[in-house]
Structure formats: C-alpha cells, structure tokens
C-alpha positions as semicolon CSV with decimal commas, in nm:
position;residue;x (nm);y (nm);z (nm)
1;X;0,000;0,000;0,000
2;X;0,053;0,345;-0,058
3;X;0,172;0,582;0,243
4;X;-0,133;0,799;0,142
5;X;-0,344;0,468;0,199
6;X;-0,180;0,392;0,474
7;X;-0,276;0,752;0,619
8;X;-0,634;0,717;0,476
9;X;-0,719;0,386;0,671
10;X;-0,518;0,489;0,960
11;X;-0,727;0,767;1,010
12;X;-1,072;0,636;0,906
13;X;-1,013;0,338;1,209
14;X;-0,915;0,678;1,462
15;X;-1,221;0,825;1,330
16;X;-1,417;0,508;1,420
17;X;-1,285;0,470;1,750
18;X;-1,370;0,820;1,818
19;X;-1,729;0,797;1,733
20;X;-1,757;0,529;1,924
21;X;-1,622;0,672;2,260
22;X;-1,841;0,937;2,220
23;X;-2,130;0,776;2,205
24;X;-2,050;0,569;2,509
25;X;-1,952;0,921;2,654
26;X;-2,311;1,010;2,585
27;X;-2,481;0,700;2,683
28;X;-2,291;0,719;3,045
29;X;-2,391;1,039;3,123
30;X;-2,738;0,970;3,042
31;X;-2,708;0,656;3,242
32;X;-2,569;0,867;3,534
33;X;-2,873;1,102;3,494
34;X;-3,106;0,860;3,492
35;X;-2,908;0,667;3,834
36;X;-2,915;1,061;4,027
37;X;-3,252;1,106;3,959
38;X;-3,288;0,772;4,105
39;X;-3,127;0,781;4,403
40;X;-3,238;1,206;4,491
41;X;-3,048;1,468;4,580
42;X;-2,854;1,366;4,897
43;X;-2,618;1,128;4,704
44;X;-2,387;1,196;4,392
45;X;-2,363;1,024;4,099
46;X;-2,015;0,993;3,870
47;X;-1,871;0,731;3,663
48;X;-1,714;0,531;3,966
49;X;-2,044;0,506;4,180
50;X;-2,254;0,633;4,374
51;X;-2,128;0,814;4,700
C-alpha cells in the first residue's frame, strides 16, 4: 500500500474509534442522569459510583 493509503485507513479506524467513545460518553452520562434522579439529591452520581 501506498503511504497515502496507509494515512487514509489509519485515520478512518481513529475516526471510528472516536465515534464510538463518544457515544458511550453520551450514553454514560445519560445513564448517570437517569441513576441521580434515582437515588435524589442527597447522594452523587459519577462514573465510579454512587457516594
């Protein structure tokens, strides 16, 4: 392959990955939303639990 190719597909997989963290970005915040509306307002919600 080409270095340009190379580049290409090396970018369109980065570009893939991104996309995909983002949505799981998305989907975990409105899964933490979701959990603090739950639980009310005495407790916080983040990624590592509930404290």
């Amino acid at each position: 392959m080409t270095p340009t190719w190379d580049l290409y597909l090396r970018e369109r997989e980065e570009d893939k990955r991104e996309a995909r963290r983002e949505e799981l970005e998305r989907r975990g915040e409105a899964l933490a939303a979701r959990i603090a509306h739950e639980v009310g307002p005495g407790r916080a919600v983040t990624y590592r639990g509930v404290w």
